[in-house]
C-alpha positions in Angstrom: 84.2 -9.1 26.7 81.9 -10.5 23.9 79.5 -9.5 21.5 77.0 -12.5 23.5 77.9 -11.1 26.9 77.1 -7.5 25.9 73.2 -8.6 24.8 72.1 -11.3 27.1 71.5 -9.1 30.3 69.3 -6.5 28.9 67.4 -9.1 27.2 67.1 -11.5 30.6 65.9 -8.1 32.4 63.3 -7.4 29.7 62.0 -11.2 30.4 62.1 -10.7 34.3 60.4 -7.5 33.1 57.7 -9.5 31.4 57.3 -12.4 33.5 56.9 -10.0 36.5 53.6 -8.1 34.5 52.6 -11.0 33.3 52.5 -12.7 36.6 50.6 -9.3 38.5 48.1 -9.6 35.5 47.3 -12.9 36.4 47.0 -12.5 40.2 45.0 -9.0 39.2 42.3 -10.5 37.5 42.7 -14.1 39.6 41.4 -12.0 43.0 38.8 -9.6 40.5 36.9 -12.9 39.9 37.2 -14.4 42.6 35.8 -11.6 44.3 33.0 -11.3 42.0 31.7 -14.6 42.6 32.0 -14.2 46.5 30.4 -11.0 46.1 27.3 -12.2 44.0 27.0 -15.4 46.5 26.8 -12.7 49.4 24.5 -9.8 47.3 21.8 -13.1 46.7 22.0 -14.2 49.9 21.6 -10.6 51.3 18.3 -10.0 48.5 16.5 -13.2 49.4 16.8 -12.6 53.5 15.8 -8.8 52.5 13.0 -10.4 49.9 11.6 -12.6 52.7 11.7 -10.2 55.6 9.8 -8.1 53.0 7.1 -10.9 52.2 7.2 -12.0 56.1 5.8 -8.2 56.9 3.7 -8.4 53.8 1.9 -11.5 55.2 1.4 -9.7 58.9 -0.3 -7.0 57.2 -2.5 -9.5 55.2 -3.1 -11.1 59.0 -4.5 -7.5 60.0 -6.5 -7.7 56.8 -8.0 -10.9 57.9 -8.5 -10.1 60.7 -10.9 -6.9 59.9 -12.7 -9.5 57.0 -13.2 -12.0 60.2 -15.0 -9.0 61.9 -16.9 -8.2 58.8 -18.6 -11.2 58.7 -20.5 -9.9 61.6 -20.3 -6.2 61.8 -22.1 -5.6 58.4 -25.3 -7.3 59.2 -28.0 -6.1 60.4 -29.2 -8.3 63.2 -25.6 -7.3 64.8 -26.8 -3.6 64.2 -30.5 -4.2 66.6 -28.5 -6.2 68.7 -25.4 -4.2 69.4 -28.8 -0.9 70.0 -31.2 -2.7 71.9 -31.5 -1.3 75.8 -31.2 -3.7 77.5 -28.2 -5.0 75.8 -29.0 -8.5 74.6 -26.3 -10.3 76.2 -26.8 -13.6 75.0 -27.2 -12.8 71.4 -23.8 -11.1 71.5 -22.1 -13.2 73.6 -23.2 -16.1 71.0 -22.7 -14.2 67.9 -19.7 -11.8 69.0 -17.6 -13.6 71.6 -18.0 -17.1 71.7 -18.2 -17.3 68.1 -14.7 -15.3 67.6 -13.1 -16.5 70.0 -13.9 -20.3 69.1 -13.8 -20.3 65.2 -11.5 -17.3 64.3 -8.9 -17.6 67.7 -9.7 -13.8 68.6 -8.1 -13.6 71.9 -10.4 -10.3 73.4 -13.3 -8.9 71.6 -14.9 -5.6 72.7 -18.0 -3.5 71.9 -18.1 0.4 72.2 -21.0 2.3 72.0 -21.4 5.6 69.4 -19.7 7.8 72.2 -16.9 5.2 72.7 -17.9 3.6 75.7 -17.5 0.3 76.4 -20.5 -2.2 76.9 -19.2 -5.3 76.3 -16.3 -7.5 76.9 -14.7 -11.2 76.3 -11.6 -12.6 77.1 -10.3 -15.5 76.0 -14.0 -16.6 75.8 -15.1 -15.5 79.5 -17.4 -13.0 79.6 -16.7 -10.2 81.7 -19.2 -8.4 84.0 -17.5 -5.1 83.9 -16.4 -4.6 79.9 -15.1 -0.6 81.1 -12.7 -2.1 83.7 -11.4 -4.6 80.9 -11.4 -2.4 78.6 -9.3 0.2 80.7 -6.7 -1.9 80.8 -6.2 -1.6 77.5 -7.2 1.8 76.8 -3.9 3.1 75.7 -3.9 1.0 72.6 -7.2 0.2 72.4 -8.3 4.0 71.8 -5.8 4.5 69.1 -7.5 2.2 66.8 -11.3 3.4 68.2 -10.1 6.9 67.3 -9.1 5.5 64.0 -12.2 3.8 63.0 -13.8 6.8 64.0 -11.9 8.8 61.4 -9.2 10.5 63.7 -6.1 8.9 62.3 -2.8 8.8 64.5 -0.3 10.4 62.3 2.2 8.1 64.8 1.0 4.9 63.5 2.1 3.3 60.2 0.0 3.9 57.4 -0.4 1.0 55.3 0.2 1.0 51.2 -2.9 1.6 48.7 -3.5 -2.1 48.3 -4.0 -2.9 52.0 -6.4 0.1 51.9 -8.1 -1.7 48.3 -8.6 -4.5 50.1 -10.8 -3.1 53.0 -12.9 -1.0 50.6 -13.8 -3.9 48.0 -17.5 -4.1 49.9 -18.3 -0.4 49.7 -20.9 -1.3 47.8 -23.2 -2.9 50.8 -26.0 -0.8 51.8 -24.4 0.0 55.2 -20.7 -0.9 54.6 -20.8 2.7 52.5 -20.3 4.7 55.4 -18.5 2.1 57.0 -15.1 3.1 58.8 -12.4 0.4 60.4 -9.2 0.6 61.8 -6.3 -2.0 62.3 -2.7 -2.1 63.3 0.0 -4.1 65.0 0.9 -3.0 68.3 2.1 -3.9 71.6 -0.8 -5.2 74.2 0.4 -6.8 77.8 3.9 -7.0 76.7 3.0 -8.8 73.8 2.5 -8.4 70.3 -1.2 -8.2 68.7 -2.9 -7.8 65.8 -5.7 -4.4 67.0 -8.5 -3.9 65.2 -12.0 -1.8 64.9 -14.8 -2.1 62.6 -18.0 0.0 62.5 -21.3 -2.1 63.0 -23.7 -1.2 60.0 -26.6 -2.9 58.7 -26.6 -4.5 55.1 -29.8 -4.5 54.3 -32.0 -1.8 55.8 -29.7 1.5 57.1 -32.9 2.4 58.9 -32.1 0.4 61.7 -28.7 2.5 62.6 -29.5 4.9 64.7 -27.1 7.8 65.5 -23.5 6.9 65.6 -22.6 3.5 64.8 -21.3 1.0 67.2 -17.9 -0.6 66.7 -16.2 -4.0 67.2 -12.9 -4.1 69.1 -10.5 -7.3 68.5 -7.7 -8.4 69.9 -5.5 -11.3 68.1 -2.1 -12.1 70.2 0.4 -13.3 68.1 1.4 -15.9 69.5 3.5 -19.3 68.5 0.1 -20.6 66.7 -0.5 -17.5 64.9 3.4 -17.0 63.7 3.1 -20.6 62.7 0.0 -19.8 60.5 2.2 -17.2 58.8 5.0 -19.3 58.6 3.0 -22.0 56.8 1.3 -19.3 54.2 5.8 -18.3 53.7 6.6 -21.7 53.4 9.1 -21.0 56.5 8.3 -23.7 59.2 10.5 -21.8 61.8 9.5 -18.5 61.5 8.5 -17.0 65.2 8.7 -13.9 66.9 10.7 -13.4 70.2 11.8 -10.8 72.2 15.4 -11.0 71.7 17.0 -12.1 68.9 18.3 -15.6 68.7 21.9 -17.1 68.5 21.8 -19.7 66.3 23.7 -20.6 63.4 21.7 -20.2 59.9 18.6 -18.7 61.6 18.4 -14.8 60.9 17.5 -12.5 63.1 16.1 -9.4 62.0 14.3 -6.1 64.2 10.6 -5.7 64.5 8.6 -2.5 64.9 4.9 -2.0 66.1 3.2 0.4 63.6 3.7 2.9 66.2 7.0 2.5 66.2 8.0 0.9 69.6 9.9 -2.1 69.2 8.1 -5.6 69.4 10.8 -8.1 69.3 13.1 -10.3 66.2 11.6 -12.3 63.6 13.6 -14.9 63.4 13.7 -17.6 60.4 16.1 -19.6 58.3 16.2 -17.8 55.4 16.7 -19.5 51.9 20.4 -18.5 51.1 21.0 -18.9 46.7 23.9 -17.3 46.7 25.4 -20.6 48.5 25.9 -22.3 45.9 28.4 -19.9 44.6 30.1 -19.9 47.5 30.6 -23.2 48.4 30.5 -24.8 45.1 31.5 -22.5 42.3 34.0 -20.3 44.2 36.2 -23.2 45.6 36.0 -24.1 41.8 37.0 -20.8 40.4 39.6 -20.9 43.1 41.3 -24.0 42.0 40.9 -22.8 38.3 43.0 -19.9 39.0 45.7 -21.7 41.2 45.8 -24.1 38.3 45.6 -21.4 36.0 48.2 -19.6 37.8 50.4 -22.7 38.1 50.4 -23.6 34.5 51.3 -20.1 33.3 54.2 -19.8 35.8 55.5 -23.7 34.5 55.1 -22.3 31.0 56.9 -19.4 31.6 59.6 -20.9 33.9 60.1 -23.0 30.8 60.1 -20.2 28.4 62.5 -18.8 30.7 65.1 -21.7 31.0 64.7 -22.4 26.9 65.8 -18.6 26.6 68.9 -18.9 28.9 69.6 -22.1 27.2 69.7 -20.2 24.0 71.2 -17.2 24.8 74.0 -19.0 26.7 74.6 -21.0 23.5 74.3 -17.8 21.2 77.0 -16.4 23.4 79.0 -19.7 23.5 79.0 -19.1 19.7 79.8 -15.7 19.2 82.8 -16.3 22.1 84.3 -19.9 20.0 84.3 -17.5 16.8 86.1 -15.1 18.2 88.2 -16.8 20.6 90.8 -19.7 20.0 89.8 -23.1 21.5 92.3 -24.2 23.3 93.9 -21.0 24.9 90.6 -18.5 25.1 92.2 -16.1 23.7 90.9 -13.7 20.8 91.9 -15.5 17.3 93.2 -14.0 15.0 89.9 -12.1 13.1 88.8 -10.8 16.2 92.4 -9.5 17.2 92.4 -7.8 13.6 88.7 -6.2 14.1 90.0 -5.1 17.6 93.1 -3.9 15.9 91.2 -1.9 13.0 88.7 -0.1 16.0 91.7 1.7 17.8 93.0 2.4 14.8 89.6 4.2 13.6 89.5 5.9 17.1 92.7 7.5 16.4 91.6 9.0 12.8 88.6 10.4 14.7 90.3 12.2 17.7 93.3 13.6 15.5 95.5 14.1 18.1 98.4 12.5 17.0 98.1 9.6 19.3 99.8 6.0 18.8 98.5 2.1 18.1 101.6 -0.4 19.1 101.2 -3.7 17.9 103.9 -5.9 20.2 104.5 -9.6 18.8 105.5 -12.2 21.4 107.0 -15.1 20.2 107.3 -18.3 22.5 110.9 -19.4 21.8 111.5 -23.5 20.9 108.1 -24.4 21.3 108.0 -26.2 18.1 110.8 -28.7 20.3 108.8 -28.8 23.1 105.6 -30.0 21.4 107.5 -32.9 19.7 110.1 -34.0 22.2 107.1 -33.7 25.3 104.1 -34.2 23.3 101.2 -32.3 22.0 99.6 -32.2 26.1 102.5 -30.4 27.0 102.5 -28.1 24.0 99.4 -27.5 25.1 99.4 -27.0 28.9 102.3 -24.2 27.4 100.2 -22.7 25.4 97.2 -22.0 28.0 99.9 -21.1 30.4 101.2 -18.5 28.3 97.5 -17.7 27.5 96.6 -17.1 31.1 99.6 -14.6 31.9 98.6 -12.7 28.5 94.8 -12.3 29.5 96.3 -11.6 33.0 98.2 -8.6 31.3 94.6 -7.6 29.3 93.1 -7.1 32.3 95.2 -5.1 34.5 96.1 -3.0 31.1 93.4 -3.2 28.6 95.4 -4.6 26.2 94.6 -6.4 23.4 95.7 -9.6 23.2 95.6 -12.6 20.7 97.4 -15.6 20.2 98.5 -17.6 16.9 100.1 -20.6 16.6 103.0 -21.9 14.4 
C-alpha cells in the first residue's frame, strides 16, 4: 500500500464532510427566508383585513353618531319642545317637522315620540303615519326600550359601550341652553330580523328652558341598514362592495368576517374585498427569492462538485506520484529505495521489541534473462519481467512479504 493511498480517504471523507454542512447550511437558511417573506406577505395581508374591519366598525359607530346629530337638528329647538307639550298634540306640525322631514331628507326608516313617562304618542313608518303610535311602538318595544331607558340615564350594562371619542362627539353642544341637561342614547341592534341603527334623543329647548315642562320628551329613530346605507359606508371606506348579509359569502377574494349587535346577539358578516399588500411579496418577490435560492443553491453545488472533481483529480495524481517513486514502471513493483526504507522499518521494529527475532532478505535471480531479452526482444523481456512481477506481488499478498524487483 502507498503513502497516497493511506491519505486520500480521510481527506475525501473530510470533503463529503464539508460539502454535506455546507449544502444543510444552504438549504437552512434557503427555507428561513423564504419563509420570512411568505410570512410577512401573510402578517400584512392579515393587518390590513384586521385594519379595515377595524375602520369598517369605526365608520358604523360614526353612522350612529350621525344619526343622533340628524336628530339634533330638531330635538334641540324649541318650537319641537311646545310642539312635542301641546294637548292636543299638534299633529301636523310633527308630522311635517318630525316624520316627513326624516324620513324624506335623512332616510330614517321609523321615527317615534315618547312622552316624559315613556309612553308613546307618535309614530311614522317609512313616512306613513300611524293612528295608533303604542301599537307600533309595541312591536318594537324590546329594543326600542333599551335605548329609551338609556337616554333616560338607565344604561344597559349588556349593550356595548362606545370609546371616549364617540362619547366627545355627542357632548360638543353642551353648551346650548337646553342641550345642558340633554341625555341621548344610540346603538346597533337587531329590529325585524334586521340590522338598525337605534337611537333616542331628549327634546330640549335652545333658547328659552322655560318652555320644558316636567320631564322632557324624546325622539325615537330607527335607520335599517340596508344595501343603500352599507353602500354609504362603503363609499366613506373607499370599499365599493362592502355589505352586510346574514351568512357569510363564498367567494374568492371577498372576506368574510362575524358581526355582533352591541348587545351582543349576532347580526350577520361583513363582507368586503379587502386590500391584500402583502401580495406583492407573495406573488412577486417570493417566486423571486425562490429562484434566487434554487440558483443560489445550484451554483454552490456546481462549484463545489467542481471543487470536488479538481480535488480527486489531484489527489489521484499525488498518489500516482508517490506510487511511480516508489514503484518500478514497468513491473509495479517497489524499486529499489522503497524496498530499502521497507527493509530498514522491520529492521528498527526488531531493535525495539528485543526479542531476538529475525529479518531474511531472500534474493531471486531470473536465470538467462539477459539471452532471452536479446535473442526474443525487449517485449518479451518485458512480458517476463511483469510475469515474474505478478507471481512475486502474488507471494506479498498471501505472506506479507516484501518484495522488490531490480534489473540487470
Amino acid at each position: 500500500m502507498t503513502l497516497g493511498g493511506i491519505g486520500s480517504v480521510p481527506y475525501k471523507n473530510n470533503l463529503r464532510r464539508l460539502t454535506l454542512v455546507i449544502g444543510a447550511v444552504l438549504t437552512f437558511f434557503g427555507l428561513l427566508l423564504l419563509a420570512v417573506v411568505a410570512y410577512a406577505g401573510w402578517s400584512a395581508n392579515r393587518t390590513a383585513i384586521e385594519r379595515e374591519r377595524q375602520l369598517v366598525e369605526n365608520a358604523l359607530d360614526q353612522s350612529v353618531s350621525r344619526v343622533l346629530n340628524e336628530e339634533k337638528a330638531i330635538a334641540w329647538w324649541d318650537d319641537a319642545v311646545i310642539n312635542a307639550q301641546s294637548r292636543p298634540l299638534d299633529l301636523e306640525w310633527i308630522e311635517t317637522n318630525i316624520g316627513v322631514y326624516f324620513y324624506e331628507t335623512y332616510g330614517h326608516d321609523e321615527m317615534y315620540l315618547v312622552d316624559g313617562a315613556n309612553r308613546p304618542i307618535y309614530a311614522n313608518i317609512a313616512g306613513e303615519l300611524q293612528r295608533h303610535p303604542a301599537v307600533a311602538f309595541s312591536r318594537r318595544a324590546n329594543v326600542l326600550d333599551q335605548v329609551v331607558q338609556g337616554a333616560r340615564g338607565h344604561r344597559d350594562a349588556a349593550l356595548r359601550l362606545r370609546d371616549a371619542a364617540f362619547t366627545a362627539d355627542q357632548q360638543r353642544y353642551s353648551f346650548l341652553l337646553g342641550a345642558e341637561g340633554a341625555s341621548w342614547s344610540g346603538h346597533i341592534l337587531t329590529v325585524g330580523g334586521q340590522p338598525a341603527v337605534v337611537s333616542a334623543m331628549a327634546i330640549v329647548p335652545s333658547v328659552d328652558a322655560e318652555v320644558l315642562v316636567g320631564e322632557p320628551h324624546l325622539m325615537v329613530s330607527i335607520v335599517h341598514m340596508d344595501e343603500d346605507f352599507m353602500a354609504a359606508v362603503g363609499r366613506t371606506l373607499l370599499m365599493p362592495d362592502l355589505t352586510l348579509s346574514s351568512g357569510p359569502l363564498q367567494m374568492d377574494s371577498v372576506i368574510s368576517e362575524p358581526f355582533l349587535a352591541d348587545d351582543g346577539t349576532p347580526i350577520g358578516y361583513l363582507n368586503w374585498t379587502p386590500r391584500q399588500p402583502g401580495n406583492f411579496l407573495l406573488f412577486f418577490i417570493l417566486p423571486l427569492v425562490a429562484i434566487g435560492v434554487i440558483g443560489a443553491g445550484w451554483l454552490t453545488w456546481t462549484m463545489i462538485g467542481r471543487l470536488k472533481r479538481a480535488s480527486t483529480d489531484l489527489a489521484e495524481r499525488e498518489e500516482q506520484s508517490r506510487h511511480q517513486a516508489l514503484h518500478d514502471a514497468l513491473s509495479g513493483l517497489p524499486n529499489r529505495h522503497h524496498f530499502v526504507n521497507r527493509l530498514q522499518e522491520q529492521l528498527d521494529a526488531l531493535i525495539q521489541q528485543r526479542n531476538n527475532g529475525r529479518v531474511v532478505v531472500a534474493y531471486i535471480d531470473v536465470d538467462r534473462f539477459k539471452d532471452i531479452n536479446d535473442t526474443m526482444g525487449h517485449q518479451a523481456g518485458d512480458a517476463l519481467i511483469a510475469a515474474v512481477a505478478q507471481r512475486l506481488q502474488d507471494l506479498d499478498r498471501t505472506r506479507g512479504l516484501p518484495v522488490a524487483l531490480r534489473r540487470r
